[in-house]
C-alpha positions as MATLAB code, in Angstrom:
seq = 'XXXXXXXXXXXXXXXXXXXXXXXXXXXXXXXXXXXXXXXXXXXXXXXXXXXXXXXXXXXXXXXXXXXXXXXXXXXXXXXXXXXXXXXXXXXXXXXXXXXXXXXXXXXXXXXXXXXXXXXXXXXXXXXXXXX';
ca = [
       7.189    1.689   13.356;
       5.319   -1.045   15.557;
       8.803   -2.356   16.347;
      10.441    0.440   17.210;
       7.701    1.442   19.573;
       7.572   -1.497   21.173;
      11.468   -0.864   21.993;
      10.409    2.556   23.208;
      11.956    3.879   20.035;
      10.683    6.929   17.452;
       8.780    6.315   14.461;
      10.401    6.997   11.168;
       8.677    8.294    7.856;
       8.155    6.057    4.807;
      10.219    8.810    2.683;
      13.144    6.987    4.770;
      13.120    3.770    2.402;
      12.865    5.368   -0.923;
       9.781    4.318   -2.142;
       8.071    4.321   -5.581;
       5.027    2.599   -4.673;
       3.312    2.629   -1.522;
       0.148    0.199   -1.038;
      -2.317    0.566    1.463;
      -4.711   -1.646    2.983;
      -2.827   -4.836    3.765;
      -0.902   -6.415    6.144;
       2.447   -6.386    6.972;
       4.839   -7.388    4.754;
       2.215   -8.919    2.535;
       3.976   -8.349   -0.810;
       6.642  -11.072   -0.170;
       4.224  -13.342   -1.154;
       3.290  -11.668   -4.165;
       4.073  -12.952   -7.097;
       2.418  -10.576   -9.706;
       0.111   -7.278   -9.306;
      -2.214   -5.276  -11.176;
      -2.641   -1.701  -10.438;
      -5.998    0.055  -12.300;
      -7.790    2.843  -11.753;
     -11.191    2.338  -10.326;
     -13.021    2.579  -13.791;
     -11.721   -1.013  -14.140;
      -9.299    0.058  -17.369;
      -6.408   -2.660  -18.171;
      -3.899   -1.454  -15.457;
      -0.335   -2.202  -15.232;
       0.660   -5.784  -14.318;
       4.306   -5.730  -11.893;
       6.165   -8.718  -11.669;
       7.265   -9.176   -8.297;
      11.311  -10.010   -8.659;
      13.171   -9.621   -5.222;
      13.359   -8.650   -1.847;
      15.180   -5.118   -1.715;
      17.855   -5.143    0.575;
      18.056   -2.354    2.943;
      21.133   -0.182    2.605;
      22.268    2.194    5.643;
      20.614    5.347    4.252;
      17.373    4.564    5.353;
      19.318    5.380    8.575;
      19.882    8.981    7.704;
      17.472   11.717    8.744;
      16.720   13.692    4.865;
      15.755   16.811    6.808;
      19.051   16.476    9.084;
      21.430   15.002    7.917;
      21.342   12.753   10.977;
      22.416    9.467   11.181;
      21.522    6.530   13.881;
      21.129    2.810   13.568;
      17.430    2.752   13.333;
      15.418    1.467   11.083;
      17.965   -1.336   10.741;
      18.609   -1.870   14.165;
      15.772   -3.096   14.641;
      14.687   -4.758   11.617;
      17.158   -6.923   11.611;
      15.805   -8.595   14.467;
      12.787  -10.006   12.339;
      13.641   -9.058    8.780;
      17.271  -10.550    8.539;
      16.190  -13.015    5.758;
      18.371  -14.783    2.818;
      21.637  -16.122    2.583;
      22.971  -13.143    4.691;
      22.083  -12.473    7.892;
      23.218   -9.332    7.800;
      20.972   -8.175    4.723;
      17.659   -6.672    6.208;
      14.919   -6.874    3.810;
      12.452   -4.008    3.560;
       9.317   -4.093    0.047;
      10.006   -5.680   -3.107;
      11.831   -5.031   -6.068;
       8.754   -5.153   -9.222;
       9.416   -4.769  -12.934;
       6.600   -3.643  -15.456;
       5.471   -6.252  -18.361;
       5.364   -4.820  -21.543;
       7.074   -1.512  -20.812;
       4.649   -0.246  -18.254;
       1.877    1.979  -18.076;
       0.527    4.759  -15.873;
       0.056    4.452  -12.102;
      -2.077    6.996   -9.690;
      -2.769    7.927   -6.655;
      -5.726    5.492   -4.958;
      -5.549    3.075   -8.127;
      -6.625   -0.585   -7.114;
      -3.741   -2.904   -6.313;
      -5.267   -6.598   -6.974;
      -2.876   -9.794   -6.408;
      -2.742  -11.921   -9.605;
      -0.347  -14.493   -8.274;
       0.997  -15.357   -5.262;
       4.270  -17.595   -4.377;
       7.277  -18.337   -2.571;
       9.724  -14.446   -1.299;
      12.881  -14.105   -3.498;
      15.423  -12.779   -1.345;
      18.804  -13.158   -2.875;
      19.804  -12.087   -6.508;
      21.456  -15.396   -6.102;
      18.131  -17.337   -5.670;
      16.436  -14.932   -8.330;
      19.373  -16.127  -11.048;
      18.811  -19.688   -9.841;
      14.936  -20.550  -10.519;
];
């Protein structure tokens, strides 16, 4: 949204991209670092450990008002200025793709997000198959 309003543009809702997991508190686009996360409740309990996988792509629907129906080039339009990463210029990366170990667990609202591991973004399934 810091993007588009530089470009004079409106801000768009995070609802736009999908998400399952928002994370607050950090800078952005600190999770294509991240390796490997553990989310706990407060109580310190074991958590859920995410591996970190991929970039995730941006597809055109995060273009598309949900209220409206509406459709315009923005977020994308913009994004790909700075976020045009991978083999494919034209693929516009927006969060990460994460995958539970073990088979998961519960995550809530204002659990603790802490960064076990850290490393190199993934931003091609091509790159993911290759390592």
């Amino acid at each position: 949204n810091r993007q588009l309003a530089k470009r004079g543009k409106a801000p768009i809702p995070m609802s736009r991209f999908r998400p399952n997991v928002v994370i607050k508190g950090t800078q952005p686009f600190e999770e294509d670092t991240w390796k490997s996360i553990l989310i706990r409740d407060g109580k310190g309990g074991t958590g859920t450990v995410l591996h970190i996988v991929k970039g995730c792509p941006r597809c055109k629907q995060s273009c598309t008002d949900q209220l409206t129906g509406e459709r315009s080039a923005e977020p994308l339009e913009t994004m790909s200025m700075f976020r045009a990463l991978g083999t494919s210029t034209e693929d516009v990366y927006f969060a990460q793709n994460a995958v539970p170990h073990g088979g998961g667990g519960v995550v809530s609202v204002d659990d603790d997000v802490i960064v076990l591991e850290r490393g190199e973004p993934v931003w091609d399934k091509d790159t993911v198959q290759a390592e």
